[in-house]
C-alpha positions as CSV (number, residue, x, y, z in Angstrom):
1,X,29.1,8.7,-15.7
2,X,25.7,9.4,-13.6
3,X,25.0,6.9,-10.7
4,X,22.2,5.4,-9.2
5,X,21.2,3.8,-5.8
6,X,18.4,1.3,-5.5
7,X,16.1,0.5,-2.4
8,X,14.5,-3.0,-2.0
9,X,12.7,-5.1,0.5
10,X,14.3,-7.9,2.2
11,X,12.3,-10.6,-0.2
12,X,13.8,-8.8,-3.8
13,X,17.3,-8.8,-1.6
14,X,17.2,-12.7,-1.6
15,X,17.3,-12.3,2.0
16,X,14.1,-14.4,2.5
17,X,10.4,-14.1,3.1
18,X,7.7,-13.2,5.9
19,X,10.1,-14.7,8.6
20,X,12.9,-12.3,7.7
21,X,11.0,-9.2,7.4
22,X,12.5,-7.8,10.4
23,X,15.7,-8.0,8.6
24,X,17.8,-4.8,9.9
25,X,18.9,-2.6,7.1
26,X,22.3,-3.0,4.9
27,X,23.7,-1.3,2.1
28,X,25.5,-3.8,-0.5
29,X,28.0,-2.9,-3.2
30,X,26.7,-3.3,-6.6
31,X,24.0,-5.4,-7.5
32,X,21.2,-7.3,-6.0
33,X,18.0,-9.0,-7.2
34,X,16.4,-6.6,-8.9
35,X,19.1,-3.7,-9.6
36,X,20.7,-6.3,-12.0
37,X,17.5,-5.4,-14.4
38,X,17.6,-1.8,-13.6
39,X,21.1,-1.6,-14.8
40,X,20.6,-3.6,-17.9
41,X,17.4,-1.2,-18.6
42,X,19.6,1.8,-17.7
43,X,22.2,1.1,-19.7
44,X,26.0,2.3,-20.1
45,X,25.8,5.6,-19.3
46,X,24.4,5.2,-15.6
47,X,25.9,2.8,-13.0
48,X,23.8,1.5,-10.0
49,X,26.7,1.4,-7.8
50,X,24.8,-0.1,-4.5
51,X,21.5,-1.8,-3.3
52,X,20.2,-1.1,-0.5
53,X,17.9,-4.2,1.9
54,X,15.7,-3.1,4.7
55,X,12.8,-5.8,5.6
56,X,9.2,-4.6,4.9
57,X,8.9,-5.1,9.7
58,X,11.9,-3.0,10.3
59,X,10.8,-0.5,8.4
60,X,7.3,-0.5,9.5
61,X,7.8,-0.7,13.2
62,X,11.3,1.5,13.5
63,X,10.7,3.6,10.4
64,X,12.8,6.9,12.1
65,X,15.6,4.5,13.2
66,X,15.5,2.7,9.8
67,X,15.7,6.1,7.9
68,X,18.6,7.3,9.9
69,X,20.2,4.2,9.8
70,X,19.9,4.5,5.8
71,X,20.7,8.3,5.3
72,X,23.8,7.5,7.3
73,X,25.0,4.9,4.9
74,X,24.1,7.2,2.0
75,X,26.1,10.0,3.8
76,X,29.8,9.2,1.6
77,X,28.0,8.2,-1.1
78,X,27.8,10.1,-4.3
79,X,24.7,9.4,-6.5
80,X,22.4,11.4,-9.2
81,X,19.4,9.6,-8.3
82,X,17.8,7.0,-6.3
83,X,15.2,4.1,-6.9
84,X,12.7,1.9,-5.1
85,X,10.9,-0.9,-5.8
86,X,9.2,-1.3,-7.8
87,X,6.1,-2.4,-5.2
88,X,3.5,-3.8,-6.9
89,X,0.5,-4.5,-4.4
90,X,2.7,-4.8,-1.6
91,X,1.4,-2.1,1.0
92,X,4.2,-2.3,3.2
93,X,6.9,-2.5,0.8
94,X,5.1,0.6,-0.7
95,X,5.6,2.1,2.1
96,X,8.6,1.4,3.0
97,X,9.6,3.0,-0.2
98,X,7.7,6.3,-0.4
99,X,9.3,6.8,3.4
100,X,13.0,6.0,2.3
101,X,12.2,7.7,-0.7
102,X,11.2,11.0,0.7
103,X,13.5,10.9,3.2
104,X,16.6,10.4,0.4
105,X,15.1,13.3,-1.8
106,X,14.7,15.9,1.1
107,X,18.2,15.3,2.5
108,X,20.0,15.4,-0.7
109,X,18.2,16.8,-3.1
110,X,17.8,14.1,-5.9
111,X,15.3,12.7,-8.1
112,X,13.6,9.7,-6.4
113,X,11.5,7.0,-8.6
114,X,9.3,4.3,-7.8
115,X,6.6,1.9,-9.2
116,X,3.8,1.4,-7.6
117,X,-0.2,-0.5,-8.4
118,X,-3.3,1.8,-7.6
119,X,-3.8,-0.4,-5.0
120,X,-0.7,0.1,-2.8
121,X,-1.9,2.7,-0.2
122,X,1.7,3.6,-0.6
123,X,0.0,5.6,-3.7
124,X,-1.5,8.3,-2.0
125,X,0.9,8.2,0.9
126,X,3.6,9.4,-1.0
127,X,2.9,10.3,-4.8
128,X,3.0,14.2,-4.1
129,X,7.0,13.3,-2.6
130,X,8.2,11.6,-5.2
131,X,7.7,9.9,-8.8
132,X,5.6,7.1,-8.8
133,X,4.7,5.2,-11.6
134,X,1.7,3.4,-12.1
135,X,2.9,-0.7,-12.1
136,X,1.4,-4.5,-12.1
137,X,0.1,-6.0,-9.2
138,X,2.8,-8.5,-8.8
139,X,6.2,-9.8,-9.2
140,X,5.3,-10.7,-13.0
141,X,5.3,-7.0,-13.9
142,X,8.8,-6.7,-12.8
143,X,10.9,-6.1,-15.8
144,X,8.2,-3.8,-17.2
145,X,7.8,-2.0,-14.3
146,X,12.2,-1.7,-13.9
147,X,12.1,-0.5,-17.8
148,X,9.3,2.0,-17.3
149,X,11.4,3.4,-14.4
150,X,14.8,3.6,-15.8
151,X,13.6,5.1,-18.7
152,X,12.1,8.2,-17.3
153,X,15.3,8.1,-14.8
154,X,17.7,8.5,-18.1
155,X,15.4,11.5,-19.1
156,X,15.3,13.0,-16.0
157,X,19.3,13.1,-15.8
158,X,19.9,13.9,-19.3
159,X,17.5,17.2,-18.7
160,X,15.3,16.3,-21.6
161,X,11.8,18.0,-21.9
162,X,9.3,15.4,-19.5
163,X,5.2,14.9,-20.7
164,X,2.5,15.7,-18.6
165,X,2.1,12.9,-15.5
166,X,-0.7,11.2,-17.7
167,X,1.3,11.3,-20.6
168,X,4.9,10.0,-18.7
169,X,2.8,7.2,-16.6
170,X,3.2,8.4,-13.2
171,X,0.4,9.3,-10.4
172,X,0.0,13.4,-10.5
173,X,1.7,14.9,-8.1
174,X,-0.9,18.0,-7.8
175,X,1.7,20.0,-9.4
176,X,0.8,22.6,-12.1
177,X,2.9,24.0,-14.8
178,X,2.3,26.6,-17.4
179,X,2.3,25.4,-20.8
180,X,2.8,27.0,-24.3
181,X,0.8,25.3,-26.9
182,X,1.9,24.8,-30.3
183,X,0.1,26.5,-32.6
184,X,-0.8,28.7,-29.9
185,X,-4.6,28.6,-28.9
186,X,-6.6,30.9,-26.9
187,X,-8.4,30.0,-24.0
188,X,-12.3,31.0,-25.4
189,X,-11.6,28.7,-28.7
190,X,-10.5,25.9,-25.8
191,X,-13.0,26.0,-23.7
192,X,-15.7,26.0,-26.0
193,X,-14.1,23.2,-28.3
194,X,-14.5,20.9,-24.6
195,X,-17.9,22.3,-24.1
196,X,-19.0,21.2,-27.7
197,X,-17.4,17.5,-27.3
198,X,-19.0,17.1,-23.7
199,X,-22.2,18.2,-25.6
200,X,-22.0,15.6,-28.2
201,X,-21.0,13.0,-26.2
202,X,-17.3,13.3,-27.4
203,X,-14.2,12.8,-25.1
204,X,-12.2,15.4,-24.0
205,X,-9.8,16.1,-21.3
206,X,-10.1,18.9,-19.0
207,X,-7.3,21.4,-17.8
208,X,-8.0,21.2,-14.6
209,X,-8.7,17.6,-13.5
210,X,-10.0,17.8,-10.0
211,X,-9.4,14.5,-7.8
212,X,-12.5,12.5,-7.0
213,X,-12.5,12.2,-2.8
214,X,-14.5,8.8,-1.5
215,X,-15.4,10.5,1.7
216,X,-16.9,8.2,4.4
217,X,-19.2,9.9,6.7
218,X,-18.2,9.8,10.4
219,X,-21.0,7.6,12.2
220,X,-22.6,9.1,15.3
221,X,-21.5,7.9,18.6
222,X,-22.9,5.6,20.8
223,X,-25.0,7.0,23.7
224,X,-24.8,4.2,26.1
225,X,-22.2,1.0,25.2
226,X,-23.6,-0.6,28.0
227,X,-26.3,-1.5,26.2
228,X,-24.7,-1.7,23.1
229,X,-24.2,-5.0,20.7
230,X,-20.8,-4.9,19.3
231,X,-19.3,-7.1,16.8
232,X,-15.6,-7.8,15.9
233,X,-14.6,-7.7,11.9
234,X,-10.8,-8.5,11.4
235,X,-9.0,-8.2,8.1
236,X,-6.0,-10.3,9.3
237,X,-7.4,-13.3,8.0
238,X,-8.6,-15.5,11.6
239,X,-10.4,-18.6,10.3
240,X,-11.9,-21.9,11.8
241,X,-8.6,-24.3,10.5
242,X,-9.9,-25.6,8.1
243,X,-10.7,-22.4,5.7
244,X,-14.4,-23.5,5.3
245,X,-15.0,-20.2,3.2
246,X,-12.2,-20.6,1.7
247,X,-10.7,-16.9,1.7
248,X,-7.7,-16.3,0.3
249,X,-4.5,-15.5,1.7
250,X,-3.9,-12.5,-0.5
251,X,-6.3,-10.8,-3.2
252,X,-9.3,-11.9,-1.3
253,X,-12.4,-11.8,-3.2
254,X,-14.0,-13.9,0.2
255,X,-15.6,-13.2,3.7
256,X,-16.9,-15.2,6.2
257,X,-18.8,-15.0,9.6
258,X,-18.4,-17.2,12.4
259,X,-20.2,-18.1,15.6
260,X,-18.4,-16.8,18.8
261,X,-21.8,-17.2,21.1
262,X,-20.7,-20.1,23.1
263,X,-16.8,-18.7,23.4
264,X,-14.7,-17.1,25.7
265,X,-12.0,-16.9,23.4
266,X,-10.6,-18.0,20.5
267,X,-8.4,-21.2,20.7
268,X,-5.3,-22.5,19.1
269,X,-5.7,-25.2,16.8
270,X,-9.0,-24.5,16.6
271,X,-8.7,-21.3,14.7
272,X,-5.5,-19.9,13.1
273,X,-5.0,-17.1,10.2
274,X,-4.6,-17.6,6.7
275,X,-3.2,-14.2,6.3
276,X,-0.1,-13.9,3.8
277,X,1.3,-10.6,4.8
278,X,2.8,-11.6,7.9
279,X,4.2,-13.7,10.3
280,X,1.1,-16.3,11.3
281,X,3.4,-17.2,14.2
282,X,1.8,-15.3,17.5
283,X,-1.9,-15.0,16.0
284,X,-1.6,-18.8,15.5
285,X,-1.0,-19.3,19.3
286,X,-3.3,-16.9,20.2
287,X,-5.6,-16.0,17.6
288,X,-7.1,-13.1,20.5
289,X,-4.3,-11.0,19.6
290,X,-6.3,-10.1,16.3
291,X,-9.8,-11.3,17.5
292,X,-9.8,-10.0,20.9
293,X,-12.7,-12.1,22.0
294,X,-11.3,-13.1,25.1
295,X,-11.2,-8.9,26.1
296,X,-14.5,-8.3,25.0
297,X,-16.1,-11.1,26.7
298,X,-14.3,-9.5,29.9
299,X,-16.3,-6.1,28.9
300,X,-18.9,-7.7,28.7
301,X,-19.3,-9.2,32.4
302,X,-17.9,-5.8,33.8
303,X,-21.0,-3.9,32.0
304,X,-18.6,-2.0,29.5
305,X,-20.9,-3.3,26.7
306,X,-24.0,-4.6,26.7
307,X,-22.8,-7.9,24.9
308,X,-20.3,-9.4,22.0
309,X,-22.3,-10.5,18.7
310,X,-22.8,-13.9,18.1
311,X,-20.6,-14.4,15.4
312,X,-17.0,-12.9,14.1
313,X,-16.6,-11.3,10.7
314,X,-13.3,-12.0,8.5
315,X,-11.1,-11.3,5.5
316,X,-7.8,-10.4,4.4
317,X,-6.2,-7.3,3.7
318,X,-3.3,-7.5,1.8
319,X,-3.2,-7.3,-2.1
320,X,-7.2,-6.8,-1.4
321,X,-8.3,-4.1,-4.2
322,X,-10.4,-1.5,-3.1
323,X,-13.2,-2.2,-5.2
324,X,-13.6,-5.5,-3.6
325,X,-12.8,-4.2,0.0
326,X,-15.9,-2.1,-0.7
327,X,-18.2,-4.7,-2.1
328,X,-17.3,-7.4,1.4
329,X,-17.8,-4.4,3.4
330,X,-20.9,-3.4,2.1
331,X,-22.1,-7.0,2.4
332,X,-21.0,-7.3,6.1
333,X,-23.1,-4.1,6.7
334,X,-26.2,-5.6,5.4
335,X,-25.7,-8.5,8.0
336,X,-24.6,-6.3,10.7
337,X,-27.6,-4.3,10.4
338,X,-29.9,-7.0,9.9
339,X,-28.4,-8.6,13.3
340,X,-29.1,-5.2,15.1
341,X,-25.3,-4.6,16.0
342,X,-24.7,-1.5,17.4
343,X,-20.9,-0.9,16.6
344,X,-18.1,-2.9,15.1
345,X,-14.3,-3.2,16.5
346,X,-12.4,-3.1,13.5
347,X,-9.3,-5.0,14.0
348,X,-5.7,-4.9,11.3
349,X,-2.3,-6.1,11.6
């Protein structure tokens, strides 16, 4: 009988949420959360004989110790292959499972799986390392997202004959394979057959997809900050406390700008964040660890900038598609620019 090892996060290891996301990594016999549907979907022939529970922090902040700690656990272990997730959205679960992941298939030398949206950065972090399928954006995708994943994990260890990436359901891994069509046909007669549906408007797939790059254009420095207008945009979600725009904690579709010209820094209970991707706890005290108002007013009245914008620019990160990153960002440009800022601290989690 093959086995099967499964990575999760400390929320899928019924550990707990945001406040346990530090939670220090531990490898369980049998199952846990969601390795009870992976081995349902993988069936009789392959057991999932541990889970492994790291939280999303640990991983994030210690990610060599919490790879060592894991390969070490893994070291008497005997296993055919090795799952994570799936991840959904989650960046930092997605993450944390492309660097376990990696790590697991370099060291001994098995077929690693995971599920991941096109939205988790851990996408094009880690799809050239290991098999990533393409998954929901949340929870609610989870026993589609297990099946899809077993299933290709059964034909991987039973050797069968695997599709193309597009055709399996996985992100390309920018590997190329020769391929022997049958009936054979030559390259002229396929080349020209895609030249004639491209001419008439037909589809048609090219054998040699080339990936589309959104490049961003590096700006040009600033001569002098000292003269300089700079203004702080933060995707960790600060807010006045009562939400007036009304951004959301995750997913946001929402921005909002806020005035900062009478301020030294920002205050407790007067702003907070409304950011659901971490622990609120120290930017709810101090909301200047993500808005650092309170150091760029200091610049300020040493001459290090010529002065701190008016107003504060915010949003939220996590589960944020790209497509909507891009539109808000676009938007705050517009007022940037209209506002005559000269440069923008861009502050994350």
């Amino acid at each position: 009988m093959k086995k099967a090892i499964l990575y999760i996060n400390q929320f899928f290891g019924q550990i707990g949420g945001e406040e346990k996301a530090d939670f220090y990594p531990e490898i369980r016999e049998g199952l846990v959360g969601p390795a009870m549907e992976l081995q349902k979907q993988l069936g009789e022939d392959v057991e999932v004989t541990h889970t492994i529970i790291c939280g999303d922090n640990y991983m994030g902040s210690n990610t060599e110790e919490a790879i060592e700690i894991i390969l070490g656990y893994l070291e008497d272990k005997e296993f055919d292959i090795f799952f994570a997730g799936p991840a959904f959205r989650a960046g930092r679960y997605g993450s944390a499972c492309g660097h376990i992941g990696q790590a697991v298939k370099e060291k001994f030398n098995v077929p690693v799986i995971s599920s991941m949206n096109e939205e988790n950065p851990g996408v094009e972090m880690f799809r050239k390392d290991i098999y990533i399928f393409k998954g929901g954006a949340s929870a609610a995708a989870m026993r589609k997202d297990i099946k899809v994943m077993a299933g290709f994990g059964k034909r991987l260890l039973n050797g069968e004959t695997l599709l193309s990436a597009d055709e399996e359901g996985y992100y390309g891994r920018g590997i190329r394979r020769q391929m022997w069509l049958e009936p054979s046909v030559n390259a002229t007669d396929r080349v020209i057959d895609m030249l004639l549906k491209k001419v008439h408007g037909e589809p048609f797939q090219t054998e040699l997809p080339i990936p589309e790059q959104d490049m961003v254009p590096i700006a040009s420095p600033i001569k002098d900050l000292s003269k300089a207008r700079i203004a702080i945009v933060n995707t960790g979600g600060i807010v006045p406390v009562d939400n007036p725009d009304r951004i959301q904690s995750a997913s946001a579709t929402r921005w909002g700008k806020y005035d900062i010209s009478n301020m030294d820094r920002l205050e407790s209970g007067v702003f907070k964040t409304i950011h659901a991707g971490f622990d609120p706890a120290a930017a709810n005290a101090d909301p200047n660890v993500i808005v650092p108002l309170d150091v760029m007013e200091a610049y300020e009245k040493e001459g290090k900038i010529g002065k701190v914008h008016d107003y504060f620019y915010s949003t939220v990160g996590t589960g944020t598609t790209q497509g909507e990153a891009a539109r808000m960002g676009r938007e705050m440009v517009a007022d940037l620019q209209e506002a005559n800022v000269d440069g923008v601290i861009l502050v994350s989690t």
